[in-house]
KOLDREN-312035 format. One line per 5 residues: number of its first residue (from 1); their letters; for each residue x, z, y of N, C-alpha, C, CB. Coordinates in nm, 3 decimals. Glycine has a CB too. Layout:
N
NUM	a	X/Z/Y/X/Z/Y/X/Z/Y/X/Z/Y | ...
//
This chain:
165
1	xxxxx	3.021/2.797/-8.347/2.922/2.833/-8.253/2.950/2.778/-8.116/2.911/2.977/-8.248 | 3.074/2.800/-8.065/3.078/2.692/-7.978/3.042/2.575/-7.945/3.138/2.674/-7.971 | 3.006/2.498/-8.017/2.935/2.350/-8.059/2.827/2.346/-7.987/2.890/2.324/-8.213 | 2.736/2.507/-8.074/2.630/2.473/-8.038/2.549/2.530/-7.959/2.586/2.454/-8.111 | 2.665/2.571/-7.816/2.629/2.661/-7.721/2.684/2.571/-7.597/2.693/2.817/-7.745
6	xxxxx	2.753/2.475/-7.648/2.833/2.359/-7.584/2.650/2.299/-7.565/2.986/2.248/-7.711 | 2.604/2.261/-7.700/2.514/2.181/-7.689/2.338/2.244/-7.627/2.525/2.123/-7.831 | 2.300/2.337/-7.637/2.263/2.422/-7.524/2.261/2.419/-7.384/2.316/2.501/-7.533 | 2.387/2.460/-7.339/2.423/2.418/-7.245/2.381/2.292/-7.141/2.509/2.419/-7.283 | 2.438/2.191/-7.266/2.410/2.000/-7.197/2.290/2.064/-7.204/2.442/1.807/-7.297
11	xxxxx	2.212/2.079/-7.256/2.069/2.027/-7.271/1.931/2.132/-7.164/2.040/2.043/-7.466 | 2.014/2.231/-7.115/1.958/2.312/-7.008/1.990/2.235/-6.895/2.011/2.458/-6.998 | 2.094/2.208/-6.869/2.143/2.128/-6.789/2.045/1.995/-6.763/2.274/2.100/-6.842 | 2.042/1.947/-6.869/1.984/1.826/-6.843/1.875/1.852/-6.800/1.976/1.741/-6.938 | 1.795/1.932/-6.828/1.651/1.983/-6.799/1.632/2.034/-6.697/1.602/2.067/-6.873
16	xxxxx	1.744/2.082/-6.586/1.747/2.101/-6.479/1.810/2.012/-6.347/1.786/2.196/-6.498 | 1.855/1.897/-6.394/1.868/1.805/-6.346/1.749/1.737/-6.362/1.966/1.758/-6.380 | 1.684/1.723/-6.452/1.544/1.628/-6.459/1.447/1.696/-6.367/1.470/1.617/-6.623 | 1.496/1.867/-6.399/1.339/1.907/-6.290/1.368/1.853/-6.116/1.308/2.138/-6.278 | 1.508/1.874/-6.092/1.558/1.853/-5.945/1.520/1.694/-5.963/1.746/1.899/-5.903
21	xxxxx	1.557/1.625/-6.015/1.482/1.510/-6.011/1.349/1.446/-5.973/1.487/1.493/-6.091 | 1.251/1.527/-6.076/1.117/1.546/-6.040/1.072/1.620/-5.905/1.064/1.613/-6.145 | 1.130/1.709/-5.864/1.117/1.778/-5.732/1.138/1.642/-5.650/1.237/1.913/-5.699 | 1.245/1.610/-5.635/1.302/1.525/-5.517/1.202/1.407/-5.538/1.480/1.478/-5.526 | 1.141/1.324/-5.645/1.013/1.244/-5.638/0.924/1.326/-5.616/0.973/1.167/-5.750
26	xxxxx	0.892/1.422/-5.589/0.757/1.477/-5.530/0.802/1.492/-5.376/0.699/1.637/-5.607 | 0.892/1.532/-5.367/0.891/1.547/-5.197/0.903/1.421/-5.173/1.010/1.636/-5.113 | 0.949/1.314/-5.193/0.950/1.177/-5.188/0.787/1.148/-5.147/1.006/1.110/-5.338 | 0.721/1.172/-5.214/0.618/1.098/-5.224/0.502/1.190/-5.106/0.575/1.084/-5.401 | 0.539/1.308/-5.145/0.464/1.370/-5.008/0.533/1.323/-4.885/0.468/1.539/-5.001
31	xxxxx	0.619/1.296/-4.855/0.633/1.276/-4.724/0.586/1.117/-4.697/0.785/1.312/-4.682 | 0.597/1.043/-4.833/0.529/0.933/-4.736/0.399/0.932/-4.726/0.555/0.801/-4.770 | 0.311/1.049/-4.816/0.181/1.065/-4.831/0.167/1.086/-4.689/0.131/1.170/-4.930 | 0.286/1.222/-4.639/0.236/1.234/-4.483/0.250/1.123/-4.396/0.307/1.339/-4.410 | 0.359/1.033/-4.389/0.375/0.942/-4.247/0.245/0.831/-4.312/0.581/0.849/-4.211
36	xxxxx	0.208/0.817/-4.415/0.091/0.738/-4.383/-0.072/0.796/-4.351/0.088/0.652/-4.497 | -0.058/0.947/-4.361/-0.142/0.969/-4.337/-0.131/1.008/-4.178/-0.181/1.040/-4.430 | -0.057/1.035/-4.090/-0.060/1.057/-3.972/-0.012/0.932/-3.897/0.009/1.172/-3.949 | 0.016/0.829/-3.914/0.011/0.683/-3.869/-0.102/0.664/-3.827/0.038/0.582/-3.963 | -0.232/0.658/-3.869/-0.352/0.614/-3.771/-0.354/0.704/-3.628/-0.507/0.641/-3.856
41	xxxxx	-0.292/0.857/-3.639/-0.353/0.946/-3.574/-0.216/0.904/-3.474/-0.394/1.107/-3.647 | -0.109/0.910/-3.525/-0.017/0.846/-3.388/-0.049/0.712/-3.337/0.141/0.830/-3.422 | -0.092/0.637/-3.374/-0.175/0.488/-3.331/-0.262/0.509/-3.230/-0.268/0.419/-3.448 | -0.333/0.621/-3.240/-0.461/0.652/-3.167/-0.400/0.762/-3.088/-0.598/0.694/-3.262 | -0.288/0.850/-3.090/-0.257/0.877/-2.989/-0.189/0.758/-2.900/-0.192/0.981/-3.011
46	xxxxx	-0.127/0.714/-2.942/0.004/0.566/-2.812/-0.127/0.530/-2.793/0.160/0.389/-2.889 | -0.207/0.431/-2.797/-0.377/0.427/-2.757/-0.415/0.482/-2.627/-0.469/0.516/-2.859 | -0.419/0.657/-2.683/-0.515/0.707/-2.543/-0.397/0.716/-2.446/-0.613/0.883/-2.556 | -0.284/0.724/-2.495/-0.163/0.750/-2.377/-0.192/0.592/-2.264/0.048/0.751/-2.477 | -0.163/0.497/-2.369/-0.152/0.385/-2.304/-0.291/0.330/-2.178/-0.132/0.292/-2.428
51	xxxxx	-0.452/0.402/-2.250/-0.544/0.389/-2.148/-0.565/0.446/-2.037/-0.626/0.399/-2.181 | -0.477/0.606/-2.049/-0.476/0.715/-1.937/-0.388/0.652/-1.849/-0.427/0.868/-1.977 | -0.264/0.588/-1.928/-0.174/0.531/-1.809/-0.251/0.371/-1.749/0.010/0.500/-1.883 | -0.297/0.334/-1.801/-0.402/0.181/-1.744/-0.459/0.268/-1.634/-0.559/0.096/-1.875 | -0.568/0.336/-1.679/-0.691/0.388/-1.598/-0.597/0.456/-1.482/-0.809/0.508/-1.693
56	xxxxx	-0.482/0.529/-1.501/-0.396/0.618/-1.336/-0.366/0.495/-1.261/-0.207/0.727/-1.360 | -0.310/0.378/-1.336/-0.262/0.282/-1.239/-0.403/0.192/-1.152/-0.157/0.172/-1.334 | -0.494/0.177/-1.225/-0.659/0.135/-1.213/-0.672/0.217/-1.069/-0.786/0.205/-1.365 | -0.708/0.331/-1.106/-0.667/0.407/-0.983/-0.620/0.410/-0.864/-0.618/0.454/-0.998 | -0.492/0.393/-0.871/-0.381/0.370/-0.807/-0.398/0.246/-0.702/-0.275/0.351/-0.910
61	xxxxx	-0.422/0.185/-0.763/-0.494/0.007/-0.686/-0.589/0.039/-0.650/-0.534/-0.140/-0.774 | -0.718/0.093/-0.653/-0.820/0.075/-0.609/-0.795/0.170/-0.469/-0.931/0.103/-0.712 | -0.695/0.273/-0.481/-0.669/0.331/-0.339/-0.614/0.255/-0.269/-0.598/0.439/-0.326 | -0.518/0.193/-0.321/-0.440/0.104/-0.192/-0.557/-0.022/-0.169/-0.250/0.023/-0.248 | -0.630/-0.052/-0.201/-0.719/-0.131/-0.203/-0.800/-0.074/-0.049/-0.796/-0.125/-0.354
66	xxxxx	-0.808/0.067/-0.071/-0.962/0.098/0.007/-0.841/0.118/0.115/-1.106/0.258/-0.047 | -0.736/0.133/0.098/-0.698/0.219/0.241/-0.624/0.051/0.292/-0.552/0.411/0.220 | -0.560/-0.052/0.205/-0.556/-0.151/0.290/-0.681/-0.259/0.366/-0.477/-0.213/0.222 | -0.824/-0.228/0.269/-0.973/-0.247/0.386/-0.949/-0.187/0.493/-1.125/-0.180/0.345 | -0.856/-0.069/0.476/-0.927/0.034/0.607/-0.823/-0.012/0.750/-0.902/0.256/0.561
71	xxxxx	-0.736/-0.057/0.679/-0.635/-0.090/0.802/-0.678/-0.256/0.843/-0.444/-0.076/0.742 | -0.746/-0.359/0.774/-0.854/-0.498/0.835/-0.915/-0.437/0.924/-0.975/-0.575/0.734 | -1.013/-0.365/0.902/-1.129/-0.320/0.952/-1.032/-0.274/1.106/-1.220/-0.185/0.840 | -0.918/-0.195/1.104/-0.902/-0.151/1.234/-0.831/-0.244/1.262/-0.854/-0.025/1.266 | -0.807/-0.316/1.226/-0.733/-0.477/1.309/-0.830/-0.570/1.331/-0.614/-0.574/1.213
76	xxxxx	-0.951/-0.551/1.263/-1.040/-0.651/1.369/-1.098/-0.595/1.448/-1.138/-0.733/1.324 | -1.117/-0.480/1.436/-1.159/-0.364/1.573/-1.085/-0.417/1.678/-1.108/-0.186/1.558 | -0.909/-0.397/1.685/-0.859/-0.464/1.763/-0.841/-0.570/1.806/-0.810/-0.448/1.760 | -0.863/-0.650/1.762/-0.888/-0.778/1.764/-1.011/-0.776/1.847/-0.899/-0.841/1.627 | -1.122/-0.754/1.839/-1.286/-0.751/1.857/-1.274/-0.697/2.029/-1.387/-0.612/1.722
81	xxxxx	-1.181/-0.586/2.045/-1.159/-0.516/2.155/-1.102/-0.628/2.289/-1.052/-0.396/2.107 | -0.967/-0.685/2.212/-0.886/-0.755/2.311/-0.971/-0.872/2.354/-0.744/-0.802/2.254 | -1.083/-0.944/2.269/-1.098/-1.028/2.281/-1.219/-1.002/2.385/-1.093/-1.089/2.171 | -1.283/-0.921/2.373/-1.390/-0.864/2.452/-1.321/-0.806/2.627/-1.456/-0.724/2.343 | -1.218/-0.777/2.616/-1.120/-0.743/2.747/-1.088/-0.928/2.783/-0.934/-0.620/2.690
86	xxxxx	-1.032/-1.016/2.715/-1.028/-1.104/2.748/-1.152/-1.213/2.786/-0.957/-1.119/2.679 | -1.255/-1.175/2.738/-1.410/-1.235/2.821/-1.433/-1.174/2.955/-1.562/-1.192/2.733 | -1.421/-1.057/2.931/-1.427/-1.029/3.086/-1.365/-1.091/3.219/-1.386/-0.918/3.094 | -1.293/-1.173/3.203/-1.238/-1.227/3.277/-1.233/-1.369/3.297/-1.154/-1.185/3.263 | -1.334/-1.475/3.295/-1.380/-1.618/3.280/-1.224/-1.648/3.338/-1.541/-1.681/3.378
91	xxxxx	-1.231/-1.815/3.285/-1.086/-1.897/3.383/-1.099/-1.918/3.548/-1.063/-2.079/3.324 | -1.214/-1.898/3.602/-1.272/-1.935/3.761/-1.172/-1.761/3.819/-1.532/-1.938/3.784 | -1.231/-1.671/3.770/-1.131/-1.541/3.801/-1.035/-1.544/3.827/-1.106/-1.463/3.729 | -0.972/-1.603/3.694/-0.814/-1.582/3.671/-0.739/-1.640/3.816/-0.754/-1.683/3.517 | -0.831/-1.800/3.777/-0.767/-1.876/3.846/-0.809/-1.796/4.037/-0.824/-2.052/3.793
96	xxxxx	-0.885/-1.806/4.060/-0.895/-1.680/4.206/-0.780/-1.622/4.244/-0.985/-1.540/4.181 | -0.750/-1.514/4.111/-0.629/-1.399/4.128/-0.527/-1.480/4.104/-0.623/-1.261/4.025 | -0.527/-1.539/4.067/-0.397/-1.653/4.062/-0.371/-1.699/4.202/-0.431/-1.800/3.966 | -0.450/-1.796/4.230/-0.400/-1.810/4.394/-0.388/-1.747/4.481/-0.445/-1.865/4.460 | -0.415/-1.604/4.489/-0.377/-1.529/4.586/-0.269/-1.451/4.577/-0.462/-1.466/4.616
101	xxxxx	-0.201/-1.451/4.748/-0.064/-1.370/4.700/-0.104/-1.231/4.598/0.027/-1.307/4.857 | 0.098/-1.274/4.591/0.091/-1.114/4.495/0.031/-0.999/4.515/0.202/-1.051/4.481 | 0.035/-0.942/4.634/0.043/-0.852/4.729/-0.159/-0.814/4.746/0.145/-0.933/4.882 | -0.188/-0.924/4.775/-0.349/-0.921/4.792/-0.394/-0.943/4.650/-0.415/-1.046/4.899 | -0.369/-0.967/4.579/-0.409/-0.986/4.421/-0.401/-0.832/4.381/-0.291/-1.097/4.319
106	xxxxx	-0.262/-0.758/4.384/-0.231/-0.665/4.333/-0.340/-0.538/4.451/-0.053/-0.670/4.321 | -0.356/-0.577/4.502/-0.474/-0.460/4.604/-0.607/-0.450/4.540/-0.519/-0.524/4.781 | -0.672/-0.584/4.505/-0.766/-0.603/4.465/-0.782/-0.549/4.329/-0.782/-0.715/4.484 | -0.694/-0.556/4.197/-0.653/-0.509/4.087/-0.660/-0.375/4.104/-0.536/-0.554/4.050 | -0.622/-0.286/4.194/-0.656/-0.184/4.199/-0.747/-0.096/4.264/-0.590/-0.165/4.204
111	xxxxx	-0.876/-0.187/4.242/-0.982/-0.135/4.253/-1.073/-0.188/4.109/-1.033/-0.172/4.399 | -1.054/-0.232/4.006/-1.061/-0.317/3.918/-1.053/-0.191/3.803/-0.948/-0.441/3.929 | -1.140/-0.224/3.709/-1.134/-0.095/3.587/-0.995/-0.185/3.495/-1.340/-0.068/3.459 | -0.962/-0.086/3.407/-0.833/-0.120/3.368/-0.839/-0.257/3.272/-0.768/0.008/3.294 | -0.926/-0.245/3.195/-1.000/-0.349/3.075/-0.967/-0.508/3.142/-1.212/-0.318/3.059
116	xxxxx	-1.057/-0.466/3.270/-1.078/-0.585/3.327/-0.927/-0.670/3.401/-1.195/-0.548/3.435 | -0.886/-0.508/3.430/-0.725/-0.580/3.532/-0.652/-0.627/3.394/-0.587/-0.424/3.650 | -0.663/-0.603/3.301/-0.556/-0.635/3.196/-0.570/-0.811/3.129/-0.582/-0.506/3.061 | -0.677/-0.778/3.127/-0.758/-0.914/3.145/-0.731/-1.065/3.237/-0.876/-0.864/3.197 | -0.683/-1.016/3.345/-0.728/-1.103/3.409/-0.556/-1.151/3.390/-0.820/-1.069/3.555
121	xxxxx	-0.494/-1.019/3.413/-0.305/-1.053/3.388/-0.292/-1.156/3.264/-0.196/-0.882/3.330 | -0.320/-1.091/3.139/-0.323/-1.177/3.029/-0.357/-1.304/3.084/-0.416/-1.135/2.922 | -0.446/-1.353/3.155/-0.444/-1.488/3.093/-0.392/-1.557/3.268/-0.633/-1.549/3.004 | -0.280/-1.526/3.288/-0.239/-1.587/3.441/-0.080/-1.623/3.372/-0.244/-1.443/3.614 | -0.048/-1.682/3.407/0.095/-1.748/3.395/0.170/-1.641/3.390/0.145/-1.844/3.509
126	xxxxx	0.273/-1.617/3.316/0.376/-1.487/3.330/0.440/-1.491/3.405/0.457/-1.450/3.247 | 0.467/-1.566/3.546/0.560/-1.518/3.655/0.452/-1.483/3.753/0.677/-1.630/3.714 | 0.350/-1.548/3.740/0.255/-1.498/3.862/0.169/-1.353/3.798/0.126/-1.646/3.911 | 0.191/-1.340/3.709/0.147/-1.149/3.662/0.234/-1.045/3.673/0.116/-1.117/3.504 | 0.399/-1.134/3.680/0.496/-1.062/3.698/0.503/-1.002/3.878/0.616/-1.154/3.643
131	xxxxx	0.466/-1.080/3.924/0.517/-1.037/4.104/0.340/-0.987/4.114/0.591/-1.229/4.260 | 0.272/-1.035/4.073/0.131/-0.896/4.105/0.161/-0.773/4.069/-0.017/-0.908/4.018 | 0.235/-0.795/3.947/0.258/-0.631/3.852/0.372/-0.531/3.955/0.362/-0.667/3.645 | 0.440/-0.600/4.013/0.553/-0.591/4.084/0.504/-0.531/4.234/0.626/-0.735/4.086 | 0.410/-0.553/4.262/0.324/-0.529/4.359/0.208/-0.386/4.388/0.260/-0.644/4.342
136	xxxxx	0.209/-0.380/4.252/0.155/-0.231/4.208/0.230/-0.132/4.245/0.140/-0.207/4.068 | 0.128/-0.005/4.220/0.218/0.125/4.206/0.314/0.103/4.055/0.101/0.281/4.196 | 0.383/0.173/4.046/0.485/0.185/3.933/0.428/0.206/3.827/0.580/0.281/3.942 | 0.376/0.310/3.853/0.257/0.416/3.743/0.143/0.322/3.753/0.197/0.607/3.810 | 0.066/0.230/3.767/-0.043/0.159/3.741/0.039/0.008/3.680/-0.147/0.148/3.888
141	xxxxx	0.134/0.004/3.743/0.222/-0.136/3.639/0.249/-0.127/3.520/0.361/-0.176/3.671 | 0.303/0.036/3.490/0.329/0.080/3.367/0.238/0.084/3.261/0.368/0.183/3.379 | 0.144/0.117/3.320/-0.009/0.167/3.260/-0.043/0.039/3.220/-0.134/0.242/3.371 | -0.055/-0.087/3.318/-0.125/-0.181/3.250/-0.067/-0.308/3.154/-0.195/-0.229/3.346 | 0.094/-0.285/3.226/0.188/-0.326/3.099/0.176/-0.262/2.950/0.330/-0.295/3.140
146	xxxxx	0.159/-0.176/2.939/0.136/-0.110/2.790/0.061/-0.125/2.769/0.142/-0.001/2.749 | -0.089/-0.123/2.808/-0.189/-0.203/2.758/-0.175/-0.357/2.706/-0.275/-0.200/2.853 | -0.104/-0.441/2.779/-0.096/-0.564/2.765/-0.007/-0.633/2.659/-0.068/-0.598/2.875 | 0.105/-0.507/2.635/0.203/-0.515/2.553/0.145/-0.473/2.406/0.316/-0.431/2.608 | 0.017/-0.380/2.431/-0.077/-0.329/2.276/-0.132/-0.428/2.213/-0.207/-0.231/2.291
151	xxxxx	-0.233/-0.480/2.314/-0.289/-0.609/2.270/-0.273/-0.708/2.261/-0.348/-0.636/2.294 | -0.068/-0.737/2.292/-0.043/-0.845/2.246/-0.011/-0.818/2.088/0.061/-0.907/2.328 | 0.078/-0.718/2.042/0.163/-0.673/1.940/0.034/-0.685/1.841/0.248/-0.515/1.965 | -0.079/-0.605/1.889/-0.186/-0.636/1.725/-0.242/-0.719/1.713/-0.293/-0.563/1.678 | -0.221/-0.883/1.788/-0.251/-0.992/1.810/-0.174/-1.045/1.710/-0.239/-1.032/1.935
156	xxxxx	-0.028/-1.049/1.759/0.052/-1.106/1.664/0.073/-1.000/1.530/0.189/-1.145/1.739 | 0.043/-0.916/1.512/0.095/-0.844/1.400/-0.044/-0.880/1.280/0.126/-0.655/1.448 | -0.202/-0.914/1.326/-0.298/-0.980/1.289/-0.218/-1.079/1.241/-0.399/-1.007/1.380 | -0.186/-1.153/1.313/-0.193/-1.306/1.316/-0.041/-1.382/1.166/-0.145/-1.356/1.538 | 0.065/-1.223/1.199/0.121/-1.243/1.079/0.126/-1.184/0.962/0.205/-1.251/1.094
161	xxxxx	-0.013/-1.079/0.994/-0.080/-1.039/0.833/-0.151/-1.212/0.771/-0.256/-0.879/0.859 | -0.214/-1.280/0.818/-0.302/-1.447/0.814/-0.431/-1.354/0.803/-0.270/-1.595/0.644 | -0.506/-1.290/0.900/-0.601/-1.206/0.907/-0.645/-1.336/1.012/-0.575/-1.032/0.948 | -0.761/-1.396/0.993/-0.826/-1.448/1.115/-0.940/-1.419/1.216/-0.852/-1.536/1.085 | -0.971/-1.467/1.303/-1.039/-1.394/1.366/-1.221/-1.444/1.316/-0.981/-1.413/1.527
//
């Protein structure tokens, strides 16, 4: 009887190795049933990820876009400004306040709206704007040096964006 409890045995055995067998090809096969069935749906998620991130950066540019228009626009403002301060003042002017001493130049300047006195400095030789300026009150030299020093700086700061006029 041993034999054939020996042989029993094998043969339960075997039948339970075949079922674990069969199990492990079924989970086999379901799981690739699943990764191919959720492959389109992860495809189409990386997809919308990848358009949400296009469209934020889309975005993203079109602001720096509007807000670097917005900073042209106020550099040809400035631009538009200085150049309009600098008409005011024909070369027959300049040249006037130019030949006259410092002293009588700088009297006259201060009766002069500021636009116009800044004007007329700008376009005079820099030693002869220097001893008019010098000639001023302190507080009206100051005043119209910083003006002169504004509309030079967004002149050149234009001029090395290649913004033209």
């Amino acid at each position: 009887m041993s034999l054939g409890l020996c042989m029993s045995l094998a043969s339960a055995s075997a039948q339970k190795a075949e079922t674990k067998t069969e199990d492990l090809s079924a989970a086999i096969e379901q799981a690739k049933n699943y990764c191919e069935a959720i492959a389109d749906q992860a495809k189409d998620a990386r997809i919308a990820w990848q358009m949400r991130a296009l469209f934020d950066v889309e975005h993203q540019m079109k602001a720096k876009i509007t807000e670097l228009d917005a900073k042209i626009a106020e550099l040809r403002s400035w631009v538009q400004r200085r150049d309009e301060i600098l008409q005011r003042a024909e070369g027959h002017v300049v040249d006037i306040y130019a030949n006259m001493r410092p002293d009588a130049a700088a009297l006259q300047l201060t009766s002069l709206d500021d636009e116009t006195a800044v004007s007329i400095l700008l376009q005079m030789k820099a030693r002869k704007a220097s001893s008019v300026l010098a000639e001023l009150s302190s507080e009206r030299a100051a005043y119209l040096t910083d003006m002169m020093a504004e509309l030079t700086a967004r002149k050149a700061g234009k001029l090395n964006m290649g913004v033209s006029q």
